[in-house]
Every structure is written in C-alpha cells, then in structure tokens.
C-alpha positions in Angstrom: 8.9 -24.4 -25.5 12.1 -24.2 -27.4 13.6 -21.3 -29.1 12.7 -22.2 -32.8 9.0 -23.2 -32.1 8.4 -19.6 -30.3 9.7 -18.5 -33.8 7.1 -20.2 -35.7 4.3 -19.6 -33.3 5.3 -15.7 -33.8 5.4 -16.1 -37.4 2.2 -17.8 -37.6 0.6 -15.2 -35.5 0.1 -12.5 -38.2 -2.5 -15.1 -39.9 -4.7 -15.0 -37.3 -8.0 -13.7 -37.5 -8.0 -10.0 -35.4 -4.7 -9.2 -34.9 -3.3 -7.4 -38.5 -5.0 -4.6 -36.9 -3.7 -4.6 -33.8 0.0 -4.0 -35.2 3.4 -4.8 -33.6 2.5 -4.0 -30.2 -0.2 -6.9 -30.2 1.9 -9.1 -32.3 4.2 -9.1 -29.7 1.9 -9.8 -26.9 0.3 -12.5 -28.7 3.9 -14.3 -29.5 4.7 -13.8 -25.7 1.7 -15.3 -24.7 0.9 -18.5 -27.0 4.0 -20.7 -25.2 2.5 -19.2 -21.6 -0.3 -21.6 -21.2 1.9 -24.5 -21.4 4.7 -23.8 -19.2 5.6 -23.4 -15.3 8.4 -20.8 -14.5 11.4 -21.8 -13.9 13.9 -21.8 -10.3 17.3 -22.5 -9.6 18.6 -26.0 -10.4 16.2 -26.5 -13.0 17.4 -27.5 -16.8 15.9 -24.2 -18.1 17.2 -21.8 -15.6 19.5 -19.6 -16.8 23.0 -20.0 -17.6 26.0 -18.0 -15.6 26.3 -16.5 -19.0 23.3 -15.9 -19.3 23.0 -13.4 -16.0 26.3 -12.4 -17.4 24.6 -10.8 -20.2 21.9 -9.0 -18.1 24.2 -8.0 -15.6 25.9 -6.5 -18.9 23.0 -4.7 -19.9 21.7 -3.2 -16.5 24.9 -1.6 -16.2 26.1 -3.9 -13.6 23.4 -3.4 -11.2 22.7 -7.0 -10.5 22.6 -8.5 -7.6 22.7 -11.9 -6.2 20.9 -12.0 -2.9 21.2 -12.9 0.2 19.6 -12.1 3.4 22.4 -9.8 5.8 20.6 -12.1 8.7 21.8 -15.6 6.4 25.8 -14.3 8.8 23.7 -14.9 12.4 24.5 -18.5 12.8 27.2 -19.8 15.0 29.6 -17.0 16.7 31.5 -14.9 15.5 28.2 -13.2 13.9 29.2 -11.5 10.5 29.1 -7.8 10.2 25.4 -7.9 7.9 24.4 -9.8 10.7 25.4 -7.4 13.3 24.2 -4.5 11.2 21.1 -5.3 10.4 20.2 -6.2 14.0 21.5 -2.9 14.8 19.0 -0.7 12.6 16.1 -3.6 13.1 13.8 -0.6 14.1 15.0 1.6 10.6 12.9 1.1 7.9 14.6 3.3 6.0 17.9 0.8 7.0 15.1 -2.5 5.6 13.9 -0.6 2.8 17.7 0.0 1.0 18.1 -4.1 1.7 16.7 -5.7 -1.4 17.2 -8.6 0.5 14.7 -7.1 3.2 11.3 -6.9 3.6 9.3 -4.1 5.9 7.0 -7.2 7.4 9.2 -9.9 8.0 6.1 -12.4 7.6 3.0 -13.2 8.1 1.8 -16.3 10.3 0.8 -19.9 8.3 1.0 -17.0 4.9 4.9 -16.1 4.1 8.4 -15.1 5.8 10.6 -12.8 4.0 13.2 -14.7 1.7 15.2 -12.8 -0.8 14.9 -13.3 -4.8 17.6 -15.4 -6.5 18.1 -12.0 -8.1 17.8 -8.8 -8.1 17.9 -5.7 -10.8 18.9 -2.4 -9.1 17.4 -0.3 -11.4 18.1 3.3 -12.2 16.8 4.1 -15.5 13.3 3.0 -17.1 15.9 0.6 -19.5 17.0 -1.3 -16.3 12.8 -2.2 -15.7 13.0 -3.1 -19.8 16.1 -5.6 -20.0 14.4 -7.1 -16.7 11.1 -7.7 -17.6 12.6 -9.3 -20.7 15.0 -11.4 -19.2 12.2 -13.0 -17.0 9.7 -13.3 -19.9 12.2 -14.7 -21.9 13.6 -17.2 -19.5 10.2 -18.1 -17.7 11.2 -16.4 -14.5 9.3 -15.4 -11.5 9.0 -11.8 -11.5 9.0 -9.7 -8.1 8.7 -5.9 -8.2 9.5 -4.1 -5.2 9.9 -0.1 -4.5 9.1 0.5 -1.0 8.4 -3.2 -0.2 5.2 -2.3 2.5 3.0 -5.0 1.5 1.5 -6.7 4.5 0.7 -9.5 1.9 4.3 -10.7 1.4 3.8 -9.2 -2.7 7.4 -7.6 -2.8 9.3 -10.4 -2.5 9.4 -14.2 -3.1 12.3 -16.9 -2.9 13.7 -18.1 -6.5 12.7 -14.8 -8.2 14.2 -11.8 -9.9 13.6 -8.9 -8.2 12.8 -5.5 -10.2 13.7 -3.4 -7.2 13.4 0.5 -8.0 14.4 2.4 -4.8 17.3 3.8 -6.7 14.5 5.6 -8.9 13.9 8.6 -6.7 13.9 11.7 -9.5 11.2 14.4 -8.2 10.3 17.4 -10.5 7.4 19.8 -10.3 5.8 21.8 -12.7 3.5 24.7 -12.3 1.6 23.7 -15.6 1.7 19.6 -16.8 -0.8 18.6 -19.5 -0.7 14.3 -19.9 0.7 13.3 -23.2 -2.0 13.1 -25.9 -3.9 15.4 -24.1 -3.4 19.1 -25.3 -6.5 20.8 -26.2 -8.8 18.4 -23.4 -7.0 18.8 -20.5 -6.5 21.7 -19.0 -2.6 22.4 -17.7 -2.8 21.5 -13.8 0.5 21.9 -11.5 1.4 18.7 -10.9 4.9 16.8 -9.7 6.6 13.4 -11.6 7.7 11.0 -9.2 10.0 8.0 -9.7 8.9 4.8 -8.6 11.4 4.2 -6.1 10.7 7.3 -4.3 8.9 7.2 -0.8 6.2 9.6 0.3 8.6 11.3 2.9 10.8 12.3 -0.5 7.1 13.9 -2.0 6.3 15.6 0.7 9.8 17.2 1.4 10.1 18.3 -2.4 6.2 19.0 -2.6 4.7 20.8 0.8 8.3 21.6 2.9 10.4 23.2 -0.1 7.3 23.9 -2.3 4.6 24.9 -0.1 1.9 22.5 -1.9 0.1 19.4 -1.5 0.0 15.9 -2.8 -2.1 13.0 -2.2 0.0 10.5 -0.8 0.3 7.9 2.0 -0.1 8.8 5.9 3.2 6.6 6.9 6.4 8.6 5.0 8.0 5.4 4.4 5.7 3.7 2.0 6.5 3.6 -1.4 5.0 6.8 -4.0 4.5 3.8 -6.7 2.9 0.8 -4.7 0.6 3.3 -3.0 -1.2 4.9 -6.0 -1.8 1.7 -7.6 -3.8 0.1 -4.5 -5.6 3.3 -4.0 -3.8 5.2 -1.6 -5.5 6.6 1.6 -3.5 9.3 3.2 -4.7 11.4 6.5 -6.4 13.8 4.2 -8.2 11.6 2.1 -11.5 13.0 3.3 -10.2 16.5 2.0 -8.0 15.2 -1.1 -9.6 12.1 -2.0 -7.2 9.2 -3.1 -4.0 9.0 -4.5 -5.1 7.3 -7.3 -8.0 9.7 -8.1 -5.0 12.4 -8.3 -2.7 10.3 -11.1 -2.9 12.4 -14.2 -0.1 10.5 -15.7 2.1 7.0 -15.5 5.1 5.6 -17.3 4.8 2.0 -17.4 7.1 -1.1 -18.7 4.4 -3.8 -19.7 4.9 -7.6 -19.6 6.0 -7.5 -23.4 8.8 -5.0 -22.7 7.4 -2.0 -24.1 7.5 1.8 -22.4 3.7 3.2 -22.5 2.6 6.6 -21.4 -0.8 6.1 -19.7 -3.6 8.8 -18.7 -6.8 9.8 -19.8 -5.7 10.2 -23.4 -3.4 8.0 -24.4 -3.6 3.9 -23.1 -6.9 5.0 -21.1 -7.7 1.4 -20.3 -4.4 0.6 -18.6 -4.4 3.8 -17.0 -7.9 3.0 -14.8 -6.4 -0.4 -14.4 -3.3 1.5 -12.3 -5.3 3.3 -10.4 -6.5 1.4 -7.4 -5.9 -2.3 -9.3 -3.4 -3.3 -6.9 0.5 -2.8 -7.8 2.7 -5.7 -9.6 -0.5 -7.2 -11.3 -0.5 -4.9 -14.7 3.2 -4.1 -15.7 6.1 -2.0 -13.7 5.9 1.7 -13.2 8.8 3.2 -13.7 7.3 7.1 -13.3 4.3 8.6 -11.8 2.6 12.3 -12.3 0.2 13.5 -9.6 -1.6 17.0 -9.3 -0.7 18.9 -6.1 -3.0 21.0 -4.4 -3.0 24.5 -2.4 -2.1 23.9 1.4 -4.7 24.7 3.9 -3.3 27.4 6.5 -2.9 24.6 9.0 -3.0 21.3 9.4 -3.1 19.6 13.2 -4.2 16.8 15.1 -5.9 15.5 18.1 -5.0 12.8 20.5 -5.8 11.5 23.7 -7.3 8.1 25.5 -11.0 7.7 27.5 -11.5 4.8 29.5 -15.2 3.7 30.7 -15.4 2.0 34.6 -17.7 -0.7 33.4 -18.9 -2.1 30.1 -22.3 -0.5 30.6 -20.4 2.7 30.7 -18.0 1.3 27.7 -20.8 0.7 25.7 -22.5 4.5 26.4 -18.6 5.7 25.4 -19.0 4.0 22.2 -22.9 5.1 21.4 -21.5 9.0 22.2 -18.7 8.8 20.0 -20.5 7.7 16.8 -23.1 10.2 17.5 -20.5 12.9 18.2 -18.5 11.6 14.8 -21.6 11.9 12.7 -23.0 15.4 14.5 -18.8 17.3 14.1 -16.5 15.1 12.4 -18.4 13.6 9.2 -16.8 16.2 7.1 -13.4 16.9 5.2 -11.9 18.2 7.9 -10.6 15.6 9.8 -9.1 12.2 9.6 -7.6 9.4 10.6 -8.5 7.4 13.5 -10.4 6.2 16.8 -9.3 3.0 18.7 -11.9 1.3 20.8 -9.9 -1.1 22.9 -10.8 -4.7 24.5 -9.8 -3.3 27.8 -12.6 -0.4 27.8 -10.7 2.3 27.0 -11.3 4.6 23.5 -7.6 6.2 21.7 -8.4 9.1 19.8 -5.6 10.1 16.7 -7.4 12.1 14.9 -6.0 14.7 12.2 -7.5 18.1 10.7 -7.1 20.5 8.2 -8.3 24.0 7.9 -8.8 24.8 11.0 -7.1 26.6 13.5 -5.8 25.0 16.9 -9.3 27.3 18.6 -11.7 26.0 16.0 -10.3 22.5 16.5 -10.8 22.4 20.4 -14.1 24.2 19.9 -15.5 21.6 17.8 -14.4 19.0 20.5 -14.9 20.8 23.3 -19.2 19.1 23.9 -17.8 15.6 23.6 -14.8 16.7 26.6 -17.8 18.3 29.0 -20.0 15.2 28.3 -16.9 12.6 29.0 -16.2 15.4 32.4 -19.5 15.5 33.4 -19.8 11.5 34.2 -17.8 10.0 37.4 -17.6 6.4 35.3 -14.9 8.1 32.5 -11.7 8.9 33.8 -9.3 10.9 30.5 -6.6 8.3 31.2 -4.5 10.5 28.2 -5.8 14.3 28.0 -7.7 15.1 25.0 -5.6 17.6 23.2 -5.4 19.6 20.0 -2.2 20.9 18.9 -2.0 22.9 15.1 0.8 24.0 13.2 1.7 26.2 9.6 0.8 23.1 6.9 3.9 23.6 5.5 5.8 22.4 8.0 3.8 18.8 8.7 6.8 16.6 7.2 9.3 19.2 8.0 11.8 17.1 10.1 13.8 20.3 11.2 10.7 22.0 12.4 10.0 18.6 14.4 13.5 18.7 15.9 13.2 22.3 17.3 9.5 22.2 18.2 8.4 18.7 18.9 11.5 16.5 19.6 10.0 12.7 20.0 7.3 12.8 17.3 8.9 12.0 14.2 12.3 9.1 14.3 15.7 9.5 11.9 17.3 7.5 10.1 20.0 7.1 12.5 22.6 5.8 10.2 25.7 8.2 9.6 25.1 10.4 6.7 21.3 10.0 6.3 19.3 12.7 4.7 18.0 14.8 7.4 14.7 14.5 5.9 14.2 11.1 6.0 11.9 10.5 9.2 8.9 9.1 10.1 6.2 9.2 12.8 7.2 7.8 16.0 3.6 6.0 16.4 4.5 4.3 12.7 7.7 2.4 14.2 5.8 -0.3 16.0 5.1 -1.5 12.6 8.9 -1.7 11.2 9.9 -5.5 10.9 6.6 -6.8 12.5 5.6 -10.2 12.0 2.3 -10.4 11.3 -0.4 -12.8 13.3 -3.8 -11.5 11.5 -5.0 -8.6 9.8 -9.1 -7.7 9.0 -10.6 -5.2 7.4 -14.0 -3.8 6.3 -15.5 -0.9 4.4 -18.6 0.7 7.0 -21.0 2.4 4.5 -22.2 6.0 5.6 -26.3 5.0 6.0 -24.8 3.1 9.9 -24.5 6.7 10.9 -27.7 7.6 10.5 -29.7 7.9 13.8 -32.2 5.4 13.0 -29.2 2.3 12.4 -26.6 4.2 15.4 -27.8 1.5 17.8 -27.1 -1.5 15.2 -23.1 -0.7 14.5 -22.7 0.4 18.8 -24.0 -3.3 19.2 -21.5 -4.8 16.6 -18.8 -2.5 17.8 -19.2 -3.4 21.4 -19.2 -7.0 20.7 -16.3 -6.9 18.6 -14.4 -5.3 21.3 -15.8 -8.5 23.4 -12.6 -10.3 21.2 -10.3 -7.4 19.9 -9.7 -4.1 19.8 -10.5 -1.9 16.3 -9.6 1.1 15.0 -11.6 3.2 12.6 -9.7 4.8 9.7 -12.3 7.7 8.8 -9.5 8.9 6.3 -9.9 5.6 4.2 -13.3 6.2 3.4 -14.5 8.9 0.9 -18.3 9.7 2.7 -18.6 13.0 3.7 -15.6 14.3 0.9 -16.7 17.0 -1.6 -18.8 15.7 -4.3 -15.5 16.3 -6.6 -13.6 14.5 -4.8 -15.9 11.1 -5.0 -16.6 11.5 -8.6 -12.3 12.0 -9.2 -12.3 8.0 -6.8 -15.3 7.1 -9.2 -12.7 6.9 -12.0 -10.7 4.4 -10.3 -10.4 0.5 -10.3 -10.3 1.0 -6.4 -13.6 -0.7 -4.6 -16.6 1.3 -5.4 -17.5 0.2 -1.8 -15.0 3.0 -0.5 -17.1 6.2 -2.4 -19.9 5.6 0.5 -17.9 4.3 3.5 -17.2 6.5 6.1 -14.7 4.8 7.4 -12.4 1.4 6.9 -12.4 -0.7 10.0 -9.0 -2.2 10.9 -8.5 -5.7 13.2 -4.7 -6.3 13.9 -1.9 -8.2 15.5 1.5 -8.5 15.9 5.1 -10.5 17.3 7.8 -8.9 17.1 10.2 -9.1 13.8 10.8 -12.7 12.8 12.9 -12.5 9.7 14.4 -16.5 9.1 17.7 -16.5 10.6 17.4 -14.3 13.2 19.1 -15.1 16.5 16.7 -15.5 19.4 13.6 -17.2 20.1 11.5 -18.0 17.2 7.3 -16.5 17.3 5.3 -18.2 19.4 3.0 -20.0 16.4 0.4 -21.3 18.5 -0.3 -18.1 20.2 -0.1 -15.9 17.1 -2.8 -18.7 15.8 -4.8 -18.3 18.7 -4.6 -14.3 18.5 -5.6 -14.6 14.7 -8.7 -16.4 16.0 -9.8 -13.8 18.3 -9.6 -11.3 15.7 -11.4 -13.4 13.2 -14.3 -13.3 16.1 -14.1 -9.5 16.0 -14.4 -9.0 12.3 -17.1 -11.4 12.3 -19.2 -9.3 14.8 -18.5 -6.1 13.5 -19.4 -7.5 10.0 -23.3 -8.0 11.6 -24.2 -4.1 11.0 -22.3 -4.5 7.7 -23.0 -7.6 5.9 -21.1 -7.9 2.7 -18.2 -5.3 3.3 -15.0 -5.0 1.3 -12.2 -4.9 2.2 -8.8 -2.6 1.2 -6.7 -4.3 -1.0 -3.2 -2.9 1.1 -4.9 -3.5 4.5 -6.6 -6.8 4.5 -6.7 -10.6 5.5 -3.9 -13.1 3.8 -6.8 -15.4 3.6 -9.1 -13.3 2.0 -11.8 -16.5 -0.1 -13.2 -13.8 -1.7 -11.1 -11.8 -2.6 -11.9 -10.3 -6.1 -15.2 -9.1 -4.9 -13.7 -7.8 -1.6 -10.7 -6.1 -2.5 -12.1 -4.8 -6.3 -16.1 -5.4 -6.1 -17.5 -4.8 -9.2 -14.7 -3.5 -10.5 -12.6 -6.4 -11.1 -14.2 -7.9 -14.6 -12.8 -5.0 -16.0 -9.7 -5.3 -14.3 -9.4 -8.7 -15.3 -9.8 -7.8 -19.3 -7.2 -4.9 -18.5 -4.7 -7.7 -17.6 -5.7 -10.1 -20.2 -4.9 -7.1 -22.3 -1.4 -5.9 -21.2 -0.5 -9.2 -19.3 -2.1 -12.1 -21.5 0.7 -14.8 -20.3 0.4 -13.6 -16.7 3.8 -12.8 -16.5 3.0 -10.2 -13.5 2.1 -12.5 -10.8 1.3 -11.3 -6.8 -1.0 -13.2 -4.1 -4.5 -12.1 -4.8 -3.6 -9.6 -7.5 -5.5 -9.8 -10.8 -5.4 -12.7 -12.5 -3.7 -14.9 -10.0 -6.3 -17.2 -9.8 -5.1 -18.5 -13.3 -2.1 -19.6 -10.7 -0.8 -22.0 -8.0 -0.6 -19.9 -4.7 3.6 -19.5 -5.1 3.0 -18.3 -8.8 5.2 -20.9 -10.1 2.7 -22.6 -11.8 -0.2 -22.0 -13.9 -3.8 -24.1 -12.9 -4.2 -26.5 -15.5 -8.0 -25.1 -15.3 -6.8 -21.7 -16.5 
C-alpha cells in the first residue's frame, strides 16, 4: 500500500466504531494494521525494499550500529581461507565466540527444518531507542523482523535470511535492588529485592552479579550461556526449578518495545495482559524486550550434585534398573531438593546428573545411599561411573575462580584473549555449541505415573523407548513435588498448564556435528540424520503410551510439532492469541510456531490468504 493511502486509512480510523476510546496508542495500532492483511514483506531485490538511503537514515538513527551481514564462514571457499574464516573455525567450540557473531547462530541447523543464514541486516542495539527505530523501520518498510539476544533456539527463531536483525547482546546493564516495587504498583505490591536485567545479558552475567558478588538467587536457565530475555519468555526451567519454580513465575517487571513502536512497562499493575502474555508465551511473538526485573531469592547453605553411570548385564536386569529407579525417585527425590536429570541409555546403562540444594554433601549421600546397596547387592549391575555426591558453599556454584582452584575441568572459558574471566560454562553443555540438529522430542510426564499403582505402566513405556533411543528425564522442568507457592506463582503464567503436575519433561535427542553453510569439510550425512530422527520418533511414540496427550516445552521440542498450539501452550493459547491480536494485530512479530504464526506461510514472508 502506498504512502498516501496509509494516510487516509489512519485518518479514517478515528470514525470507527470502538476505537475513540482506545486513544492514540490504539489508533496507532489500528493504522499499522489495516494495510497488514494485504501485503507480503518484502526482501532484497524487490521494488519495495528499501533504498541505500533509506538504511542510510537508520543507520543514522541507531547511532551507526548497523550492520550488513555476512557469515565469517561466507571466506572458507577456495585457499587462501580469509581470516573470519579461520577464526571462526578456531573458536567453533566458544559459544560465547557464536553468540557475539550476529551473523551466528548457537545450532547451526536443524535437518529437513533450517541452517543458520544471516539477516540482510542487523541493528546492534544499545539503548531501548535502537529496538524503537528498528521495529519501525521494519513496520514501516514491510520487513521481516528477527530478534535475537542469546540466539539458543533449537527452532531456528533467532535468525532468518532476508531479515533485519534486532540483536541485543550489547544490552547487558545488571542492577540490584534490595527493595523494587513494579511501576503502577505502590500500595499492592509489597517491595521485594529484585535485579533488572538487559535483554542481551546471559545467565552466566545474572548469576555472577546476582549469587557470586551478591550472595542471592535468581531463577534462571541451567546452561550460563542462554540468553536472560529468551528464557523468561518461554518459561525458563533452571536446575532449581523444583525449589524456585520458573523464571517466568519470578518476572515482576518487563520493558517492552511493541510492534507499533511504543516503550510499555508491563507487570501485574500496569499492561497486565501483555505481561502474562511474556511470561512463558514464547519470545519474539509479542513485541521486543528491551529490560527485564526478576525477584532474587536467599541462597540455600549449599548447593551440589550427584553423578555417576549404572549398567544392567541383560535387559531383564535393564528393565528391573529402570522399575527401581522410578520407585527410588518417587520414595527420596520427588521433592524440591533435587533436580535435573537421569539418562536411560539404548545400550542398558542408566547416567545419573542430578543436582540438590539444601543439603549438605552427608545428607545428600545418605539419601542415596539404599539405591547404591540395592545396585551393590546384585552381581547383574556393574557402577561403570561411581555414584558420587560432591557439595559446595552456594555462593560459589557459577564462581569460575572457585572452579579454577577447586575443580579444574568442570566449567570451559572463553578462551579468546581478553575475555571476562567470568564467562564460562559447564563442560557437559559444550557438546551442544554449534550442533546440527537431527531430531528433538519432548513430553510433559504428569505426577499420578508415579504412583505405585501406574509404576509398572511408564517402566514398560520407558523400557520400550529405550528399545529405539536413549531419554533423559529433566525432573527440574516439571513443577510436581515444588511448594504449593511455587505452582500457584507458574499458575500465573502463559507457560503450559501441563507443567504445574509433571514431574518431569522427557527429552529424545540427536545430533551431527556443527554444519553451518559454508563450512569446509564434509557436509552431514542427511540420510542418516533422517534415519536417526526416525528412531527417536519410535521412542517418543512408546514413551507417549503411559502418557497419552502430553505437551511439550516450547524451547525443547520437535521442529515438526502438528500440534503445536495445544502442545507447546495447552489451554493457554486462546488467550495468548487475543494478547497478540492485541499488541501485534498486523503480525509484525513473526517466529516458527510462535503465536499467531499460523496466520503465516512457514518462512514468515507471507501471510495465508485464509488469515
């Protein structure tokens, strides 16, 4: 639509039954929406992209942070490699190297779904007026938006080729305060400590400023890499979860740029609506946030985990394993104590990586210590790793120099000259940097399988999942067996209802190495990834026998999801839907299987002509 008839659809819109009342803000919304409907967004070479000028003037009014993009691995063809070439090869295995690439992605693709391409553009954006002028610039020109902060998503959602980018790792402001009250909400909500968070920010910068230097707590994401911003919006399971609930649940407060260019403050008080719709509605569907707000908590005395590997002589013996470690979870584990995972394996063997809190190391090996003497006591188990518990002062969990002194080997650097010294993650999370993805399943188990009665029903489905693949139960990412407070907090969510009675999320995955296009060196095998996504599909569809009708997480979950609004949101997502047609009425926000994509063709580019 040109110029002039946008004009005289905005003009008109004042007449319109409903909206005097509304006022400016939803006069603008409505005059950003009416040409929507009848338009696909633009890419380069079209008539209607954007002039040099154009990006000239936006490059003028970001401050010069834009950026034309191009992947460092675009130098690897024919020798003499060029020197991106060479250096991103070098730090392949750094996601903190991938994450400060806005050309980059931390999955490099995902098999018959996406590869990693770079936006046309990108916005390096250091102020909450960077987000505006961008958000404009691609409502204005019909532009495929991308948002990206720590760019994690399995589903390819943080980039996407002939795009601008709104990437906000430069955004990385932390603050605490011992007494934050949301805006709006003096004299109903009581002052809470609490610490703001930029969008860009990772959870290895939280937990530095938050637990190391301040000796508190906050909610955040097990792997330190992920972004602060893309994990409260999908939910955001951290080992702890069972003790401090979700990150969303502990949002108290959100600064968000919505599709019509305006800065809202949302909590409880003030834009209520959009601030449920943030919490757990999946992140680049509802506007950009530029700043977050999240309660911290007292730390526990210690925190620790527990790890080791079992592995059963036969299947009969397998299966035994199996029925003993769901009874043991239910009779000592079901509790907010502990977290994270088990791994039963196709192979017969059982990985145990579990987590606790409050506990000391004695209490933790005490409470293990029935499961050890049965697994001793039985010539057909052999403790291929020994089952160990190891505890240390909570405020030193994501203290890298404590790590380097004590425990050299369980946390990687950034190895890159200069790097903050705090800027590590956990060696067990670097098989994930760069992966190229072959399938991915997941499934909410509700709490009433652990009930004596229905034990022998999910040992069945387990066993005959690991028939196909190997599975890990995340006990962390489901809220059963939390403190009542803590489910009602995840109650006020848009995250999957599914998750307040599931006492874990079951996890089917598999990998290739890093594949991003361009690469020198062999390309993935395709027909064997294909035939390892099979398998797996096998596995979830056996395990899904003692839970017919599971969800799924929104962050951890199939590509191919059919059902996806039910699965990722469940009843949630009629709500979630008027939230977008709210805030979002043109669809300007657009990610695979976020809210409201269905009103689009899978690359976003166009809308259905059913919608």
């Amino acid at each position: 639509m040109k110029r002039r008839d946008l004009l005289k659809a905005a003009l008109a819109i004042p007449l319109l039954p409903g909206l005097l009342s509304g006022g400016v803000v939803a006069v603008a919304r409505a005059a950003a929406a009416m040409p929507a409907r009848f338009r696909s967004r633009v890419r380069p070479g079209d008539p209607m992209w954007p002039s040099a000028a154009s990006w000239e003037q936006l490059k003028h009014d970001v401050g010069g942070r834009l950026l034309k993009l191009e992947s460092p691995f675009a130098g690897c063809g024919p020798a003499p490699a060029s020197a991106a070439c060479n250096e991103a090869l070098k730090h392949l295995d750094n996601p903190f190297y991938l994450g400060d690439q806005p050309a980059l992605t931390q999955t490099s693709g995902w098999v018959d779904a996406w590869t990693s391409q770079p936006s046309a553009y990108a916005v390096a954006a250091e102020s909450t007026a960077d987000v505006v002028a961008a958000v404009n610039f691609a409502r204005e020109h019909h532009l495929r938006l991308v948002v990206k902060g720590g760019g994690h998503s399995y589903q390819g959602t943080s980039d996407a080729p002939d795009s601008l980018l709104v990437w906000t790792r430069h955004m990385r402001d932390i603050r605490l305060h011992d007494a934050f009250t949301g805006q709006g909400c003096a004299g109903t909500q009581a002052p809470q400590p609490a610490v703001s968070i930029g969008a860009g920010a990772m959870w290895i910068d939280a937990y530095d400023a938050v637990t190391t230097r301040g000796g508190r707590y906050v909610q955040g994401g097990g792997c330190t890499t992920v972004g602060v911003a893309g994990l409260v919006q999908s939910g955001g399971f951290g080992s702890f979860s069972k003790r401090y609930g979700t990150a969303a649940a502990g949002l108290i407060e959100a600064e968000i740029v919505t599709a019509d260019g305006q800065v809202l403050v949302a909590n409880a008080c003030t834009n209520p609506d959009l601030f449920w719709g943030i919490k757990g509605g999946g992140g680049g569907s509802l506007g950009v946030v530029t700043r977050l707000t999240l309660r911290t908590r007292e730390l526990p005395e210690f925190f620790g985990a527990v790890s080791g590997s079992i592995k059963a002589a036969s299947d009969a013996a397998y299966r035994a394993l199996i029925a003993r470690l769901i009874g043991f979870y239910q009779e000592a584990l079901f509790n907010p104590h502990w977290g994270e995972q088990i791994s039963f394996g196709s192979d017969n063997t059982v990985h145990i990586n579990m987590v606790f809190q409050g506990l000391a190391q004695p209490q933790a090996e005490q409470v293990w210590a029935p499961l050890l003497d049965w697994v001793r006591a039985r010539k057909e188990y052999s403790l291929v790793k020994p089952v160990q518990a190891q505890a240390l002062p909570a405020r030193h969990m994501w203290d890298a120099e404590f790590f380097r002194q004590h425990a050299p080997g369980v946390q990687v650097g950034d190895d890159r000259p200069g790097a903050p010294r705090n800027h590590v993650l956990w060696a067990g999370d670097q098989g994930q940097v760069g992966w190229f993805i072959h399938g991915y399943k997941s499934a909410w188990l509700p709490a009433s399988l652990l009930q004596k009665e229905r034990q022998a029903r999910l040992v069945d489905a387990l066993f005959a999942c690991t028939c196909h693949w190997g599975v890990g139960f995340h006990f962390n990412k489901g809220l059963a067996g939390a403190s009542a407070a803590e489910i009602a907090a995840a109650r006020d969510t848009a995250t999957n209802p599914q998750v307040l009675d599931a006492f874990a999320l079951a996890i089917i995955a598999g990998d290739g190495p890093p594949a991003f296009p361009g690469m020198p060196g062999p390309k993935p095998d395709l027909a064997r990834a294909r035939d390892r996504a099979a398998a797996m599909g096998k596995a979830i569809d056996a395990l899904r026998h003692a839970a017919p009708g599971a969800g799924s997480y929104v962050s951890e979950s199939d590509y191919f999801e059919r059902d996806w609004q039910r699965a990722f949101w469940g009843t949630n997502y009629p709500r979630l839907a008027a939230v977008k047609r709210n805030y979002d009425p043109a669809g300007l926000f657009f990610v695979h299987h976020g809210v409201g994509s269905e009103a689009w063709s899978a690359d976003g580019f166009s809308r259905r002509e059913d919608a």
